[in-house]
C-alpha positions in Angstrom: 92.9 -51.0 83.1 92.8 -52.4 79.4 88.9 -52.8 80.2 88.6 -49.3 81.2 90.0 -47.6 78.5 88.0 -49.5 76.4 84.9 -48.8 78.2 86.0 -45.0 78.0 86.4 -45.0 74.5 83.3 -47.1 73.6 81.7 -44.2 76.1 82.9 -41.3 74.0 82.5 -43.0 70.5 78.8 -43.2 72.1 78.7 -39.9 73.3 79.8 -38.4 69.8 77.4 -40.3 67.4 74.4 -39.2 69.8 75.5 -35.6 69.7 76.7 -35.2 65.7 73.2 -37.5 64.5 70.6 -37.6 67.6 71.2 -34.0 68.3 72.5 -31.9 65.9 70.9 -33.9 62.9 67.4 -33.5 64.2 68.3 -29.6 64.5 69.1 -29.6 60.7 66.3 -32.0 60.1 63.7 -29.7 61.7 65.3 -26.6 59.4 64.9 -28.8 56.4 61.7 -29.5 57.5 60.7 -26.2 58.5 61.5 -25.1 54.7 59.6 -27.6 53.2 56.5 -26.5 55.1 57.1 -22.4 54.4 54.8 -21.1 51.5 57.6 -19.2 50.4 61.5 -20.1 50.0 62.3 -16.4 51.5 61.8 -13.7 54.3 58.9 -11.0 54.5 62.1 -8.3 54.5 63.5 -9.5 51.1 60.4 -9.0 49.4 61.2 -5.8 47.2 57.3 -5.8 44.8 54.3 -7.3 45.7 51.5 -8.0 43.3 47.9 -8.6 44.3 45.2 -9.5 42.3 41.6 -10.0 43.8 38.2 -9.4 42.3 40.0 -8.5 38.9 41.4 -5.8 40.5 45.3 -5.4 40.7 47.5 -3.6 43.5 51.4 -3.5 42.5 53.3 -2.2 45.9 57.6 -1.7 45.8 59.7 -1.0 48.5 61.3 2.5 47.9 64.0 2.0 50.8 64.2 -0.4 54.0 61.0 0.8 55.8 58.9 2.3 52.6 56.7 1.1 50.5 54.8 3.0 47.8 51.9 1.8 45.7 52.0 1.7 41.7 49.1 0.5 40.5 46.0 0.7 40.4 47.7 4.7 41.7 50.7 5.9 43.0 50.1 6.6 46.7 51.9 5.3 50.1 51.0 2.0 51.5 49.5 1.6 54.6 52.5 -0.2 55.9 50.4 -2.0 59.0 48.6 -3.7 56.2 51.3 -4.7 54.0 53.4 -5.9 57.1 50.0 -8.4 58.1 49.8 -9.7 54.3 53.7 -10.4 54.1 53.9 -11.6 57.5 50.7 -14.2 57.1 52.9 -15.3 53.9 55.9 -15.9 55.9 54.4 -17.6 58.6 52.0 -19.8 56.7 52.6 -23.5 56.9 51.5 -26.0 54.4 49.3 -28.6 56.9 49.0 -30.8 54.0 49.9 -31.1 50.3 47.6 -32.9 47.4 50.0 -34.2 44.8 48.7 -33.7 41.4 45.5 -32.2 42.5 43.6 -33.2 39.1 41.3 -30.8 38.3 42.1 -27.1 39.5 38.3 -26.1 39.4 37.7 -28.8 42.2 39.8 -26.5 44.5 38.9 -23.1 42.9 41.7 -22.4 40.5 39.8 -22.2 38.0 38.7 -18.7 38.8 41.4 -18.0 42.4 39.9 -15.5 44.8 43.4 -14.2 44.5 47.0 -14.1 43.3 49.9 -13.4 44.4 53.4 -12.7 43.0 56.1 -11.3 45.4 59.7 -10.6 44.1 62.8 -10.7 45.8 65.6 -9.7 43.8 65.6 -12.3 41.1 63.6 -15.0 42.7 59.7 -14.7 41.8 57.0 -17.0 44.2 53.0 -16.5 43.2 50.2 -18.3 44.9 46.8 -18.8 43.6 44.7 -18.8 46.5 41.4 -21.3 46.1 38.2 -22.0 47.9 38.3 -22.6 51.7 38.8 -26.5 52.8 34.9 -27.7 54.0 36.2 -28.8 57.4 39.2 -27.0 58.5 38.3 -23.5 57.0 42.1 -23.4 56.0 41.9 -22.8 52.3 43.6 -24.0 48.9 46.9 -22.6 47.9 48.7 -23.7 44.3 52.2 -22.0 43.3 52.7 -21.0 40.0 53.8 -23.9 37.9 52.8 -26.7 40.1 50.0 -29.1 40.1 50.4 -29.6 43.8 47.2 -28.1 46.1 48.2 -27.3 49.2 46.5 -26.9 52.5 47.6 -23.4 54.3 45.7 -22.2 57.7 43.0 -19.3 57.7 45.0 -16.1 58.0 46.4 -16.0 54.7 43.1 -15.8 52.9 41.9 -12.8 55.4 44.6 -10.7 54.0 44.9 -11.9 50.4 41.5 -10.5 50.0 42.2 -6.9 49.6 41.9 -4.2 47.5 43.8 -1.1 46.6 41.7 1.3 49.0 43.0 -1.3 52.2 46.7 -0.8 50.9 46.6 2.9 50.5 47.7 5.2 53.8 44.8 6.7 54.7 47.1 9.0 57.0 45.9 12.7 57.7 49.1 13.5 58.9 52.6 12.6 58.6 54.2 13.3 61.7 53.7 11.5 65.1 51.9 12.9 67.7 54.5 13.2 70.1 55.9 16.1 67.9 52.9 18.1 68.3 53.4 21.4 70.1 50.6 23.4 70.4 47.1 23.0 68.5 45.6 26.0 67.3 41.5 26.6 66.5 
C-alpha cells in the first residue's frame, strides 16, 4: 500500500511538471517567440497614422473612426482601404527569417538611400522600417527599424506593398454606395 501511494504521488508530481513546463511553457515559449519574430510589437487595428515614403514622395494616411481612413498628404482624399489593409496586413504578418547583428555598413544593404520608409503610430508607440535592397538568393529583402543597427531578413510581400505611391492609396471609387442598393438605372 505504502509503495503505492508513493508510486501515485511520484505519478502526479510527474504528471504536473510535464503539464506546467513541457506543455504550457512551450505555449508561452512559442508566444515569446512569435513576438520576437513580428516586425512590429503591435496589431494592424491599432495602427491610428501611417507614413510612407517611396521615391521621395510621401503619403500620411489616419484613421478617422474604426473602419475609415482618410489620406493627408500628399492631398486630402479617402484611402482605398483594400490597399491600406494589404500594406498593414503584410506588416503584421511579416516574420524576420533572419537577423544581422550590427550590420556594418547600411549602404551594403541599401540604407543608404531605402526604397522606402515606414512609420506607423499607435497611440504613443511609434515603429519605422527602412526597407533595403532585395536578399540575392531568397528575394526576401532588407528591413532596419529606426534606431537599430540590426538588418533583418523579412519575406517578399512586404516590399510589394511598401512600394507605393499616393495615387495607389487614393479611392479611386465612382460611387459610394454598394451595388446592391441600386434600384433602377436610368439612360
Amino acid at each position: 500500500m505504502k509503495r503505492l501511494l508513493i508510486a501515485v504521488t511520484v505519478l502526479l508530481a510527474l504528471g504536473a511538471y510535464i503539464w506546467f513546463v513541457e506543455i504550457k511553457g512551450s505555449e508561452q515559449r512559442e508566444r515569446v517567440e512569435d513576438t520576437r519574430s513580428r516586425l512590429v510589437a503591435f496589431s494592424d487595428n491599432e495602427i491610428e497614422r501611417v507614413e510612407l515614403t517611396h521615391n521621395g514622395r510621401t503619403v500620411v494616411m489616419v484613421k478617422d473612426d474604426e473602419t475609415s481612413w482618410r489620406m493627408t498628404e500628399p492631398v486630402s482624399d479617402a484611402v482605398d482601404k483594400a490597399r491600406l489593409d494589404a500594406l498593414l496586413a503584410a506588416v503584421e504578418d511579416a516574420r524576420v527569417d533572419q537577423t544581422i547583428e550590427d550590420g556594418g555598413d547600411p549602404a551594403v544593404y541599401g540604407f543608404a538611400e531605402p526604397i522606402a520608409m515606414l512609420r506607423l503610430n499607435a497611440g504613443d508607440r511609434t515603429a519605422t522600417l527602412s526597407l533595403g535592397e532585395s536578399a540575392p538568393v531568397s528575394g526576401a529583402s532588407y528591413v532596419q527599424r529606426d534606431g537599430s543597427s540590426d538588418v533583418l531578413l523579412v519575406s517578399a510581400p512586404l516590399r510589394a506593398n511598401m512600394a507605393r505611391s499616393a495615387d495607389d492609396f487614393r479611392d479611386k471609387s465612382v460611387f459610394t454606395f454598394a451595388a446592391d442598393e441600386v434600384r433602377a438605372v436610368t439612360v
